[in-house]
N, CA, C and O of each residue as an XYZ file, in Angstrom:
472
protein
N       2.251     -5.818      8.409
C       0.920     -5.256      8.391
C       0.912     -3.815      8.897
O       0.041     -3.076      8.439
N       1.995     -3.206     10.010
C       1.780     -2.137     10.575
C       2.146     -1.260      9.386
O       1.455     -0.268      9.155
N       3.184     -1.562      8.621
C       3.275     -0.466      7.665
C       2.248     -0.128      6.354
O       2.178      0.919      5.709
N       1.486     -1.374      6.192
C       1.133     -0.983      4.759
C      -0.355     -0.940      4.796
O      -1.028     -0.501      3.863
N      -1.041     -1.600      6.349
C      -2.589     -1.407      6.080
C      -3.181      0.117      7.116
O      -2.633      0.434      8.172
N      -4.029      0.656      6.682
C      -4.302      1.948      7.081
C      -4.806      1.739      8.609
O      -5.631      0.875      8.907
N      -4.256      2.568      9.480
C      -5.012      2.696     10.635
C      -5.949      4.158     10.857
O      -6.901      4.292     11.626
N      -5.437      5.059     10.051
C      -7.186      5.740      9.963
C      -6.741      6.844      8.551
O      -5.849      6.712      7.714
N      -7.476      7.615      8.678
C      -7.771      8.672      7.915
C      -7.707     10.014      7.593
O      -8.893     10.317      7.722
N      -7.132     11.038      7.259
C      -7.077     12.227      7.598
C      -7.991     13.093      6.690
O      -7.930     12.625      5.553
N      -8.543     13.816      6.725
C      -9.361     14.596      5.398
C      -8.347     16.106      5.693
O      -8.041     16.658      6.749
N      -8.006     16.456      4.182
C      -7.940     17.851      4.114
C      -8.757     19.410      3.919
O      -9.925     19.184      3.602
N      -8.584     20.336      3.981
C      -9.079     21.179      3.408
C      -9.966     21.172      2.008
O     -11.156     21.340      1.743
N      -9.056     20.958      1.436
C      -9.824     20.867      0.087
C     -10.379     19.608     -0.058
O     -10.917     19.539     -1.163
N     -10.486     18.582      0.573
C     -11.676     17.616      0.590
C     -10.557     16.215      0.503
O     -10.959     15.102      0.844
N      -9.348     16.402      0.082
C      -8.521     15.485     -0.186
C      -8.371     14.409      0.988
O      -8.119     14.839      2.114
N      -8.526     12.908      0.769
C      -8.182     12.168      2.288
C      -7.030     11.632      1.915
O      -6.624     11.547      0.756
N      -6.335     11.161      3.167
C      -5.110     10.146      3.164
C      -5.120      9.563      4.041
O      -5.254      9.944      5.204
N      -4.935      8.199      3.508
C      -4.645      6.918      4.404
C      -3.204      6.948      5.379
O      -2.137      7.110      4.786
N      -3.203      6.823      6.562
C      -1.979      6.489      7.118
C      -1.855      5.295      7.885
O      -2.881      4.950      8.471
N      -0.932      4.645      8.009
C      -0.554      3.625      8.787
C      -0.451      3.549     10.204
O      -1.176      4.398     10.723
N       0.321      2.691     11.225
C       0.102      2.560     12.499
C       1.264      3.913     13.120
O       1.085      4.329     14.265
N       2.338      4.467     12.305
C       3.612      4.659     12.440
C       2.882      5.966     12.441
O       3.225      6.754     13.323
N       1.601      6.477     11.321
C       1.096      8.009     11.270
C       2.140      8.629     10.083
O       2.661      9.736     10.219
N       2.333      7.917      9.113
C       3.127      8.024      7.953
C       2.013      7.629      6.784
O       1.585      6.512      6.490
N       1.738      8.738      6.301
C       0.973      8.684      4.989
C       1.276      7.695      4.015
O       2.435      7.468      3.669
N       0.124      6.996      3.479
C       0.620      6.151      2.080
C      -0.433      5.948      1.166
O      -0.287      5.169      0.225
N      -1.424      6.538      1.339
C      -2.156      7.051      0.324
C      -3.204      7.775      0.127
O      -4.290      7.634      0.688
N      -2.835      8.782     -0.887
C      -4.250     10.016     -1.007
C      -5.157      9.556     -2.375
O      -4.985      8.950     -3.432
N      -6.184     10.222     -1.673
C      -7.404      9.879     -3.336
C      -7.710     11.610     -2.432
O      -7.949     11.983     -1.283
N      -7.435     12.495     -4.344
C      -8.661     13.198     -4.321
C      -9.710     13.325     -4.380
O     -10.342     12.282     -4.214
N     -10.492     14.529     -4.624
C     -11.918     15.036     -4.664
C     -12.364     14.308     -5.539
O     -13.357     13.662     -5.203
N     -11.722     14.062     -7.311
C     -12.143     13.809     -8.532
C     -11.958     11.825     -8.268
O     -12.421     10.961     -9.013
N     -11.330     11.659     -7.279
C     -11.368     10.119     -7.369
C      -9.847      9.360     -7.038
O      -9.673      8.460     -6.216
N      -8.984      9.883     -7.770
C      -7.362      9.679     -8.222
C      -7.134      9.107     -6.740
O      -7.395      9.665     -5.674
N      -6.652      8.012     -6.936
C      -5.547      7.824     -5.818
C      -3.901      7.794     -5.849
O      -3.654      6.738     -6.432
N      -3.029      8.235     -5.614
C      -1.735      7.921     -5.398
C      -1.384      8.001     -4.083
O      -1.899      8.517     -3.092
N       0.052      7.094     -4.390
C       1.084      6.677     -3.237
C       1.847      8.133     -3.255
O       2.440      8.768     -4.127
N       1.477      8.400     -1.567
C       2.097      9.686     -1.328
C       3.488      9.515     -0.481
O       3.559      8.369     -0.037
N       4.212     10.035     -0.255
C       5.606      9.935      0.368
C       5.265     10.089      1.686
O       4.598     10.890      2.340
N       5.964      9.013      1.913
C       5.734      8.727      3.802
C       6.643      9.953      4.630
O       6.403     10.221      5.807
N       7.582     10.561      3.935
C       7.770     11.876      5.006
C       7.041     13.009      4.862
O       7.276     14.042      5.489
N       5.827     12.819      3.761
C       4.976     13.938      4.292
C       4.313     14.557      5.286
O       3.562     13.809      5.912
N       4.348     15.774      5.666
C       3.875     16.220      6.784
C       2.095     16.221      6.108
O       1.793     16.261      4.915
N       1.338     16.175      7.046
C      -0.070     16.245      6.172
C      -0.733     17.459      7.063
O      -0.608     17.724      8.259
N      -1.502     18.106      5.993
C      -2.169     19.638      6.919
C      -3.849     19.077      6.992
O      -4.708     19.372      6.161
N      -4.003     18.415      7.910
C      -5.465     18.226      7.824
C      -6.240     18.638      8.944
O      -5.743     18.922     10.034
N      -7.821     18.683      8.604
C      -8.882     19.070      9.741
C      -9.071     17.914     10.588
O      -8.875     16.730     10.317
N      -9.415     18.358     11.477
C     -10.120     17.511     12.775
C      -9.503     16.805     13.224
O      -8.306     16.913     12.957
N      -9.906     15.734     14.112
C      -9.182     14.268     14.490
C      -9.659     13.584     12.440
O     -10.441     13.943     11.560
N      -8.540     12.426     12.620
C      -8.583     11.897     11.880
C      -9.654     10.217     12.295
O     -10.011      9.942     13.440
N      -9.911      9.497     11.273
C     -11.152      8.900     11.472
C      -9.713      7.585     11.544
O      -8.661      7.553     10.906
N     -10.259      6.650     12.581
C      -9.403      5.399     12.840
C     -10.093      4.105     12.759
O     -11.318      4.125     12.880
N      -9.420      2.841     12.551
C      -9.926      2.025     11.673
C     -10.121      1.039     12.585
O     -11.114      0.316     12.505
N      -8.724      0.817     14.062
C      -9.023      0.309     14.682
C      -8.181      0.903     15.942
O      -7.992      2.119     15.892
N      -7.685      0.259     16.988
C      -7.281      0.939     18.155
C      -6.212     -0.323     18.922
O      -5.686     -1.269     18.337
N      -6.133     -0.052     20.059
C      -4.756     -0.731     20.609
C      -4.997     -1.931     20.717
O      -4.336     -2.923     20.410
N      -6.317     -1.763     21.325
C      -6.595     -3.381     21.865
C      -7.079     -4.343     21.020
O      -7.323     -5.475     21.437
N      -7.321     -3.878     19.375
C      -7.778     -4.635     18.108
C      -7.031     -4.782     17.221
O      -7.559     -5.129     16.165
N      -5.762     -4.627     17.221
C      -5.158     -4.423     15.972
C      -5.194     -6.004     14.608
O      -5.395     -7.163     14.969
N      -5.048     -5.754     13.725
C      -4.874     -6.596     12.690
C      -4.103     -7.918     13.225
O      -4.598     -8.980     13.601
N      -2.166     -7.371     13.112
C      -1.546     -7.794     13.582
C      -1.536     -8.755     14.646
O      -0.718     -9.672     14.714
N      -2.655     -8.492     15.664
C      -2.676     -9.596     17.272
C      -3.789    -10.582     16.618
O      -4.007    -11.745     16.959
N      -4.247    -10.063     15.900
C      -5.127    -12.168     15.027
C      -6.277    -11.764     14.995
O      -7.150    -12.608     14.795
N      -6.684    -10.292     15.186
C      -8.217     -9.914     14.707
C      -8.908     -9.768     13.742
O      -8.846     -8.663     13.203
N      -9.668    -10.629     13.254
C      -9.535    -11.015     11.951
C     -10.944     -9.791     11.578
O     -10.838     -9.139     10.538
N     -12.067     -9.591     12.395
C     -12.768     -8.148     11.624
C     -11.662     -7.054     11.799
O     -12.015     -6.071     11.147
N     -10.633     -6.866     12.333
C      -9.987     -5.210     12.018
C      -9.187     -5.861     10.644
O      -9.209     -5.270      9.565
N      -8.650     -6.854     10.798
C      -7.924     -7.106      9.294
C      -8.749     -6.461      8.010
O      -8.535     -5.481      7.297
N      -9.866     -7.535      8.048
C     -11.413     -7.547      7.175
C     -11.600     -6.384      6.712
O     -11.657     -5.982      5.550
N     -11.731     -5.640      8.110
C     -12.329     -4.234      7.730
C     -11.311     -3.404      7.188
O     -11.704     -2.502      6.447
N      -9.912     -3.522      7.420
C      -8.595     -2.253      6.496
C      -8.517     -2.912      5.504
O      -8.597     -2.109      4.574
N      -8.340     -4.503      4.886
C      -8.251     -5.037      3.586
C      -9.600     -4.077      3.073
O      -9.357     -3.511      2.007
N     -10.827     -3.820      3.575
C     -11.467     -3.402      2.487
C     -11.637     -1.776      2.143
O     -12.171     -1.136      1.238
N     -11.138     -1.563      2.957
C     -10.655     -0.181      3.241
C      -9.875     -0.248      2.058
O     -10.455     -0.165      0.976
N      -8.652     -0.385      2.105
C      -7.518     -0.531      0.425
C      -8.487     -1.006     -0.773
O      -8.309     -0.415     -1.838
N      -9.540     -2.047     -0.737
C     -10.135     -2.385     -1.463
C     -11.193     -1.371     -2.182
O     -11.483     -1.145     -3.357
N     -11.593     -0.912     -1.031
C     -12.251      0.428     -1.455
C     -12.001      1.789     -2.678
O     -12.656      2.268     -3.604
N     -10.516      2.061     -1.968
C      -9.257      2.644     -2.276
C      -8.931      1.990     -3.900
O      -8.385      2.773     -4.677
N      -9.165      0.980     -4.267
C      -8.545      0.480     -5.331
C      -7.138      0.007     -5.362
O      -6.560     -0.371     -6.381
N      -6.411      0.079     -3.651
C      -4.980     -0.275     -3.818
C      -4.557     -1.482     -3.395
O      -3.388     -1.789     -3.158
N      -6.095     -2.581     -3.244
C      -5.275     -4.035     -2.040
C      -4.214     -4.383     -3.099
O      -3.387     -4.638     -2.224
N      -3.660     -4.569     -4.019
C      -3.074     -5.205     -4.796
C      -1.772     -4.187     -5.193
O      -0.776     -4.759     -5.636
N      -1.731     -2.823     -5.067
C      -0.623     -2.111     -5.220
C      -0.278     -1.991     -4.269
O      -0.871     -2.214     -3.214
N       1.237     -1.439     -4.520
C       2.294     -1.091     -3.413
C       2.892      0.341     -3.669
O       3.387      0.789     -4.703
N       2.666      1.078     -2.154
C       2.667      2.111     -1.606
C       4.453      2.547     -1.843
O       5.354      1.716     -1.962
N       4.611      3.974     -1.865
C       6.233      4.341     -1.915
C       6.957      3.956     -0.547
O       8.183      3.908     -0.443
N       5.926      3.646      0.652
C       6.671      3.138      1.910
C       7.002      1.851      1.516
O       8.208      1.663      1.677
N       6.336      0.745      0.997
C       6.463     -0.387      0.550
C       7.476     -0.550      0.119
O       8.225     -1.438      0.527
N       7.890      0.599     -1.206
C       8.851      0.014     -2.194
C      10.209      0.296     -1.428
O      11.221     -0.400     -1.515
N      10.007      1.767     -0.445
C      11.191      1.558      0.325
C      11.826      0.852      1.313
O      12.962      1.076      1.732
N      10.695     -0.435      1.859
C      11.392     -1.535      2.416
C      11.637     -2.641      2.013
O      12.037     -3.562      2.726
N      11.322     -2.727      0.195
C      11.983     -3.260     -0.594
C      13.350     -3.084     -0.720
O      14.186     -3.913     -0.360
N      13.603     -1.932     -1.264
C      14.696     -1.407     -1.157
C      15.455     -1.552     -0.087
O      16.407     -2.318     -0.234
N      15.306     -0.973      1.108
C      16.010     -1.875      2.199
C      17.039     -2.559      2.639
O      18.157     -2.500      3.152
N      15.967     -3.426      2.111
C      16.073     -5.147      2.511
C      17.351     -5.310      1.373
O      18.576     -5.294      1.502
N      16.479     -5.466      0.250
C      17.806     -5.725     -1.094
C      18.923     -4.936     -0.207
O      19.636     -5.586      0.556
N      19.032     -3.823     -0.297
C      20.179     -3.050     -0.341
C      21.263     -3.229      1.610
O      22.292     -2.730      2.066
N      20.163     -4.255      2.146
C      20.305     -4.425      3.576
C      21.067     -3.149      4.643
O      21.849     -3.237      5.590
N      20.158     -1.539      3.698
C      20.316     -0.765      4.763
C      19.396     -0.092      4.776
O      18.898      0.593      3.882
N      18.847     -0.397      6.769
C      17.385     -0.221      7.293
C      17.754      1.785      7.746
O      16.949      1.916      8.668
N      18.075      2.434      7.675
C      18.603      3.582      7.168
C      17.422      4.083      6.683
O      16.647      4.555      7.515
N      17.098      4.089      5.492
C      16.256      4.112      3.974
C      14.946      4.534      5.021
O      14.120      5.420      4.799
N      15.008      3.635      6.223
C      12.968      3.322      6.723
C      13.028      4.447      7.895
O      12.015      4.699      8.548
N      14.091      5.020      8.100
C      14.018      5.952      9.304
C      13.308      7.225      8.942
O      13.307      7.898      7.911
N      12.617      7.372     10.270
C      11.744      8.917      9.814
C      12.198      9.856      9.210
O      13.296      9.306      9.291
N      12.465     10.957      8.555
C      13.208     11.983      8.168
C      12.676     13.218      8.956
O      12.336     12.973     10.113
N      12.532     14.650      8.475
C      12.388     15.732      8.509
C      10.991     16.066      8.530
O      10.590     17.028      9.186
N      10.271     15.380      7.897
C       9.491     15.828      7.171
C       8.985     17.280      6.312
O       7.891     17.797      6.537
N       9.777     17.724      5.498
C       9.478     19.152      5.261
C       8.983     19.210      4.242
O       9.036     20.364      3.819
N       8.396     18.394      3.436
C       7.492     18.049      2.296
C       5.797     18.130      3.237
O       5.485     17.447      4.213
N       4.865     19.295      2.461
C       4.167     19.541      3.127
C       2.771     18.922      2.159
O       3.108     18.383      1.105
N       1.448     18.962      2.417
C       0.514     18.388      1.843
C      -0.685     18.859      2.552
O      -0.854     18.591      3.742
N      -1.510     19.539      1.880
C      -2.078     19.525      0.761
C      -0.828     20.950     -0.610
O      -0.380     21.981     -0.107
N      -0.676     20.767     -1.459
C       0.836     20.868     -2.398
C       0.183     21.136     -3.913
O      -0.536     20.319     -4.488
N       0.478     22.118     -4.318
C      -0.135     22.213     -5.702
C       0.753     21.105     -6.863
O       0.417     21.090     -8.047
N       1.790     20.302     -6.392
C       2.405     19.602     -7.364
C       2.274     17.911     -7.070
O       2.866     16.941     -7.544
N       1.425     18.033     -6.265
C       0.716     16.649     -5.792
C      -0.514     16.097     -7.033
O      -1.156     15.063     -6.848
């Protein structure tokens, strides 16, 4: 659950949001026009403000809270993605098959966002 349901929100400049997880590893943007895609979890993200959070330490999904669950399932639901899988996803697919946890380690991040080839 920590990797794939959103723990808050970031908005960009140009209006763009992205979902990130508990880790603070992006996994999905919807632009202005609507579009959502699975963005690469070593993106660095350039956004305004605090980011908006879904839940906090003492609520998480994970410990059996079933409104913070409720409320990030509909969050993705919102999103249009409860049913797809994120590029963090597919890389602990990968993983696993390939049984090297390697693949899930943070990188560099020098892939930056908001990106005119996004």
């Amino acid at each position: 659950m920590r990797l794939f349901l959103p723990y808050g929100k970031w908005i960009c400049t140009e209006g763009t949001e992205v979902l990130f997880n508990r880790d603070y590893s992006p996994i999905w943007l919807r632009k202005v026009d609507g579009t959502v895609n699975s963005i690469d979890e070593d993106t660095w993200i350039d956004y305004l403000d605090e980011p908006d959070f879904y839940f906090a330490d003492n609520n998480t999904p994970w410990s059996g809270d079933k409104v913070t669950f409720a409320k990030c399932l509909r969050v993705l639901k919102e999103w249009a993605v409860e049913n797809k899988s994120s590029r963090l996803m597919n890389s602990l697919t990968t993983a696993i098959e390939s049984s090297n946890t390697d693949l899930l380690k943070r990188k560099n991040r020098q892939k930056v966002f908001p990106v005119a080839s996004i």
